[in-house]
N, C-alpha and C positions, 0 to 999 in steps of 0.2 A: 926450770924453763918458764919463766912469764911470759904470758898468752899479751901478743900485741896485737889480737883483733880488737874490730869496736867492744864497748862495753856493753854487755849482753844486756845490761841496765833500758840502752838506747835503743837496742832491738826490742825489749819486753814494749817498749813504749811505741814505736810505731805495730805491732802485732798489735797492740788495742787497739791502736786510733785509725791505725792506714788502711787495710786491707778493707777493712765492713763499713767502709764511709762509701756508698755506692751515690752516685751521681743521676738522679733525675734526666729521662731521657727525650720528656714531654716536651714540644717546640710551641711556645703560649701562640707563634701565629699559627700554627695551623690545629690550634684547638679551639681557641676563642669562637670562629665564624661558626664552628657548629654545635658552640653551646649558645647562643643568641639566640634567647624566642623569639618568631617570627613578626610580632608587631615591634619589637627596638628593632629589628633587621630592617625596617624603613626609612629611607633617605633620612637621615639629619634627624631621626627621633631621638630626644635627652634621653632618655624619660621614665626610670623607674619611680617607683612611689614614692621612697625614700629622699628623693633629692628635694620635697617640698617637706620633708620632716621638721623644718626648721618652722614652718607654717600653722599656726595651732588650724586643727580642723575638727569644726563638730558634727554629730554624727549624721546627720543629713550629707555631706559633703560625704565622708567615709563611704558611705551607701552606695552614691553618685559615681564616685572612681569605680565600687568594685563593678559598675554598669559598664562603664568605660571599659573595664579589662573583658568582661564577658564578650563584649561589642567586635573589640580589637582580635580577641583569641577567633576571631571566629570569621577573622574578614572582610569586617562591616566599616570601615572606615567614618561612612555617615554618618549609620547611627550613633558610631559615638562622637562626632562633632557635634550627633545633636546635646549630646548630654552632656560635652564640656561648655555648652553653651548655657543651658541650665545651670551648670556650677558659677560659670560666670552671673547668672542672675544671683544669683545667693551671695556670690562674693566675688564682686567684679573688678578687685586689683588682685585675684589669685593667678601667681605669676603660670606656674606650670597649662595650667587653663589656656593663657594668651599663648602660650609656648606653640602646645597644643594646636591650637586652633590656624596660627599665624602658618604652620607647617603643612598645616591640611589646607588649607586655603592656597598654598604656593604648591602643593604637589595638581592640584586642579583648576590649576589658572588660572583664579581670582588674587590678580597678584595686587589688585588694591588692598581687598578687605584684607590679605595679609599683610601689607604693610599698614592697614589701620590699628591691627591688634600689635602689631610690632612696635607702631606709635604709644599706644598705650602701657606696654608694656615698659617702655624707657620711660613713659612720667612716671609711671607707679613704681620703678622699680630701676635707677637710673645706673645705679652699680652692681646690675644684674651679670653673674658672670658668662650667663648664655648669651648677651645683649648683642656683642659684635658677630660672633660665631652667627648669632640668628639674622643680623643684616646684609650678611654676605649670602647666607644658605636663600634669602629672599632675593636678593640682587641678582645671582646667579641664575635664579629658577630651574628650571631642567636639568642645565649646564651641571649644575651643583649635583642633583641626584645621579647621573647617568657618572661622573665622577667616584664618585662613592660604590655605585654598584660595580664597575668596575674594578674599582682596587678590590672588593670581596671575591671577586671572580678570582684576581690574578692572588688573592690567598690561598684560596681553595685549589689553585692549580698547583703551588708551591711557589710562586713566583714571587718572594715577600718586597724584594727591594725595588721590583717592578708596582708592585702595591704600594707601598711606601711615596714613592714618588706620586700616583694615584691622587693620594690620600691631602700631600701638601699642596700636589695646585689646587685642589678643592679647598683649602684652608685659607691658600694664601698666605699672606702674613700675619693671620692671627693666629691665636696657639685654639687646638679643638678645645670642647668643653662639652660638658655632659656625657650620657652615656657612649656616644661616638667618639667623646677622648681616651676612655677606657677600651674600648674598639683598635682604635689607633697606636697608641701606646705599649698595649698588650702584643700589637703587630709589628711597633718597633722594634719592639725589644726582643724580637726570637731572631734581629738580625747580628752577628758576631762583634758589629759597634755600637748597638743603639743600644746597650743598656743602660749607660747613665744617663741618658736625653728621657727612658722611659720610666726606669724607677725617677728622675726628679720631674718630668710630665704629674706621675701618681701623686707625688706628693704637693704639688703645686694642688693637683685638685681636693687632696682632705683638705688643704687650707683654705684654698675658698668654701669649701664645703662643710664643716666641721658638724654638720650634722647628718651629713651623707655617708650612713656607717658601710654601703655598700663600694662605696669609694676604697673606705681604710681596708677593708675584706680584701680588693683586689692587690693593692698594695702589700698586704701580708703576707699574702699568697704567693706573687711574683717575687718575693725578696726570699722566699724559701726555697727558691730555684738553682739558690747558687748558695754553694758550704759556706761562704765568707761571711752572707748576710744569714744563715738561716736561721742560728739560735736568737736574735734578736724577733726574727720573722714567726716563729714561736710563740715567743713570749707576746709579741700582737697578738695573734690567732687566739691565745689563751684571753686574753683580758674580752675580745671580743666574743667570748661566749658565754662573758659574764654579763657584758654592758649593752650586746645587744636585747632588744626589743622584740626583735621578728625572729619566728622559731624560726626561717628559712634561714635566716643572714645565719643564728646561732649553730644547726648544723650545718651548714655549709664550711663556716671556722673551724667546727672541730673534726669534721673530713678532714680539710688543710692540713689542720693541728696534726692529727695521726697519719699522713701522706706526708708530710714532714719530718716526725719522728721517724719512718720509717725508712730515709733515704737516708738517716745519721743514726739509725739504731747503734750502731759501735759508738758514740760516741759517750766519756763517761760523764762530759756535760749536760747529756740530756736526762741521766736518771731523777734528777727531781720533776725535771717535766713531762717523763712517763709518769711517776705516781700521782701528777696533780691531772692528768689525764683520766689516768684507772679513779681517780675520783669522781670521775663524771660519769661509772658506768664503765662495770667490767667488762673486759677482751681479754679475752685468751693469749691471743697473739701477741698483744701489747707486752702482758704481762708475761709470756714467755721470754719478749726483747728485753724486759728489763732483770729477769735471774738469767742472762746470758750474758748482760754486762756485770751484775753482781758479783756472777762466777768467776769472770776474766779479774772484778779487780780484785777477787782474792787471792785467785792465783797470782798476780803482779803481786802482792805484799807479799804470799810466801816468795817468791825470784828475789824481790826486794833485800829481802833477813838474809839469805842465802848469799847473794851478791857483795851484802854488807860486811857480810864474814867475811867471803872470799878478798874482799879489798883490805880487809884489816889483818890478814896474813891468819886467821885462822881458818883453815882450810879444811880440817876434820867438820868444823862446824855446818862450813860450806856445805861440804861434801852432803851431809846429814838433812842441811836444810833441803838439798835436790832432793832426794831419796824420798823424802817422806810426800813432799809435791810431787812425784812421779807415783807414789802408791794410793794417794788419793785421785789423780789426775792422769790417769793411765794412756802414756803416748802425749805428755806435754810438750813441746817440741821447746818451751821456754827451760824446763826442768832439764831436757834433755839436753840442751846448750850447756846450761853450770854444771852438769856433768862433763861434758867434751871438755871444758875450759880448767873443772880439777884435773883431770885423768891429763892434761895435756902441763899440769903444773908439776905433774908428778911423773909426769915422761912417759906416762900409757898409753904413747901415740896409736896404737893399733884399737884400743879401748876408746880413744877418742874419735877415731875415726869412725867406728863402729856405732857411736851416739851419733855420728856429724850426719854418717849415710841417712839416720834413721831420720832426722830432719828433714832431711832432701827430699826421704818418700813421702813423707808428709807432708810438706810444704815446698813441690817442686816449682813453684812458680816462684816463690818469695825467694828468690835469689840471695837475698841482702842477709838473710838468718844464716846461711851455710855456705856460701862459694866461696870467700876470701878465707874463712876458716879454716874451709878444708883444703883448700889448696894450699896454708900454713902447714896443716898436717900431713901433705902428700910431699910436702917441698923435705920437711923434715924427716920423714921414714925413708928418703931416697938418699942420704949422708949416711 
């Protein structure tokens, strides 16, 4: 009697790869808005550090920003206008500075001196990619902030497409930039169409940015969201814990890296990127996921030999190869298959059924391993 279910071949292969590919349940808009520190959480701020990385800065300057962030963490808006204004005496086509300054000047009604810093900024700096974004965020004034606070409300509510909408009339017709475009985009994209508008938003900005390593971070991150992009999303994650600079940007990748690995842990594609993982510092856990996939593909190579037999008509051999995979692998539901499919080559149907039940209890969800089989074998023992 030849067994005309699928080939047990094609079942061993979704059992690796289908079941333990678990899907990420994180929604990036309704995460984003409350992982924003509170000084970017302000109207139309770029503005991490990183986006003037392309800027050599010496250590006077370094000093000066970490004054700026003490300033900002704490409230003070002033005081650190006062001290991007000193940065500006030191180096006063330093774009982020004008950025700065032009923002805080238009959140407090000095809407000249921000358009003077805004003027400045396009001579020094004419194919600055903040440039338009910042002429509108000035034109608007108010209009612009009360905009934006807005759309983070109707985040925070759940209301993303309501946000979204927010988000463009405050844009307009320009595409965002800076840290607000990562804001945005992150926001687009948790709606059920906007992913490709927001992975190619991300990647529009490492290109204007190519030194903004916190840009490629967010882009690696969001493309490990989804099974299709994630092994490439991976392979980012990795290189950016080499090439970053900043120990934050560095663990922040290899969190990713490992919240990554872990929604694909079944897959067999990831075992070289668990080891170069556990290379950066062992995990338990990791390295549990990676002898749980090791295990699985040995058990696939012995199903393999077995299977092999079985289709070249030597069926003792077959037989032989389950057996010994069941004795190592006690209650393999794979093992236990190429036993059903001898016993059922050799008309044991009551033997095969008895292997088919034992599937079902162990795998009563995964339909596809035992319902059409044993309904071959129930259809057969009823003649």
């Amino acid at each position: 009697m030849r067994v005309t279910c699928t080939s047990l071949l094609l079942l061993a292969a979704l059992t690796l790869s289908g079941s333990a590919l678990g899907q990420p349940t994180k929604n990036w808009s309704a995460a984003k808005p409350a992982e924003t520190p509170p000084d970017a959480a302000k109207a139309g701020a770029p503005a991490s550090e990183a986006t003037q990385a392309s800027e050599p800065l010496d250590p006077l300057i370094q000093r000066l920003l970490q004054n700026v962030e003490y300033w900002e963490a704490r409230g003070e808006p002033a005081k650190a206008a006062n001290v991007w204004r000193k940065i500006l005496r030191s180096k006063p086509d330093y774009a982020r500075a004008l950025i700065e300054l032009s923002l805080y000047e238009a959140r407090v009604g000095n809407k000249e001196k921000s358009e003077a810093y805004l003027a400045r900024l396009a001579k020094a700096h004419p194919g600055h990619p903040d440039l338009l974004r910042m002429k509108r965020t000035v034109e608007m004034g108010d209009k612009y902030n009360v905009l934006i606070a807005e759309a983070r409300a109707l985040v925070k509510a759940g209301r993303v497409e309501d946000a979204v909408k927010k988000y463009r009339k405050a844009f307009g017709k320009q595409a965002p930039s800076g840290d607000l475009a990562l804001e945005y985009y992150t926001t687009v994209g948790g709606q059920p169409t906007g992913w490709e508008e927001a992975v190619a938003g991300l990647e529009r900005l490492v290109s204007e940015h190519p030194n903004e390593i916190q840009y490629e971070l967010t882009l690696a991150e969001f493309l490990s969201y989804r099974q299709s992009s994630r092994l490439a999303a991976i392979r980012r994650l990795e290189a950016l814990t080499v090439r970053a600079q900043d120990a934050k940007v560095k663990a922040d990748a290899r969190k990713a890296w490992r919240q990554a690995l872990a929604w694909s842990k079944g897959n067999p594609a990831n075992a070289e990127l668990m080891r170069n993982y556990l290379k950066g510092g062992d995990d338990k856990e990791v390295r549990g996921w990676l002898n749980a996939l090791h295990s699985r593909q040995r058990k696939a190579q012995r199903f393999q030999a077995g299977d092999k037999a079985f289709r070249e008509g030597d069926i003792d051999a077959a037989e032989a190869h389950f057996h010994r995979q069941l004795d190592v692998y006690k209650n393999d539901p794979l093992a236990l298959l190429g036993l059903a499919k001898v016993a059922m080559e050799r008309k044991r149907l009551e033997e095969a059924k008895g292997y088919l039940e034992r599937v079902k209890k162990l795998r009563p969800r995964e339909t596809r391993l035992w319902k059409t089989f044993l309904a071959d074998v129930d259809f057969w023992l009823m003649l």
